[in-house]
N, C-alpha and C positions, 0 to 999 in steps of 0.2 A: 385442517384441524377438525372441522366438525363438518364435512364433506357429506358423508354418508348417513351421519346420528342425525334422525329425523326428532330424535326426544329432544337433543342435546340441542338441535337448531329453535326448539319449540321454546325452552329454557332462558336460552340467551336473547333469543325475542321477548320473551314475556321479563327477564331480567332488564334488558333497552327499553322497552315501555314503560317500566315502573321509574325507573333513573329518569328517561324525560319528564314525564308525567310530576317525579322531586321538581325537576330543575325547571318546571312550568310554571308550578307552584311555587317554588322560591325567586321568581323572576317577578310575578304578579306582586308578591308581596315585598319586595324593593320595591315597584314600580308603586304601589302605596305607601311604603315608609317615606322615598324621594318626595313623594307629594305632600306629606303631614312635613316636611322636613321646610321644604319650597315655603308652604304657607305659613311656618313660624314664624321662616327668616323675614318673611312680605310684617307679618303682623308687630315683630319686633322694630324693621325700618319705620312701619307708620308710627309707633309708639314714640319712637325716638324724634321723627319727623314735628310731629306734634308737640307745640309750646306745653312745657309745665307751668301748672297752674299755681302761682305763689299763695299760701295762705294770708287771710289777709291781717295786717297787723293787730297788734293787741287793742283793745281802748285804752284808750288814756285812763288813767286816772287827775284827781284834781291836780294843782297846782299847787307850789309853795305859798300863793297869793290869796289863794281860797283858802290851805289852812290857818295863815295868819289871821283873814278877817273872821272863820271859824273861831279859832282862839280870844281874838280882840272881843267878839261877841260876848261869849260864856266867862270871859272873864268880867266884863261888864253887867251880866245880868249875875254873879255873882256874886259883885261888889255890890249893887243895889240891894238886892237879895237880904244882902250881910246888914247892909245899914238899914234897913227898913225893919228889919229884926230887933236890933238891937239898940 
């Protein structure tokens, strides 16, 4: 086909070069993608691997017991209050 064409053989050289030269370059950059890919999957296992950390409960607040003696209080110095006034 191209036996004698010294241009044509010049061409499809420099045409083969540039095509590897693509598929060099898109080789490299799999061989990057693979590895950002590798190291998600590593970072996603340790994540998982890893106890989560429970928040830790709320505080209490007081008791039924405290607001009673609360109340018994103010109701008392209330009533004092009242009769010392009056």
């Amino acid at each position: 086909m191209y036996k004698d064409d010294d241009v044509a053989h010049a061409e499809r050289a420099n045409a083969l070069i540039d095509e590897i030269a693509k598929l060099e370059h898109d080789k490299v950059t799999q061989a990057a993608t693979e590895q950002r890919l590798e190291a998600a999957k590593r970072e996603l296992a340790a994540l998982h691997a890893s106890p989560a950390v429970a928040p830790p409960p709320p505080p209490k607040g007081p008791g039924a017991i405290a607001h009673l003696l609360v109340f018994g209080l103010t109701a008392t110095v209330a009533f004092l209050g009242y009769t010392l006034i009056v």
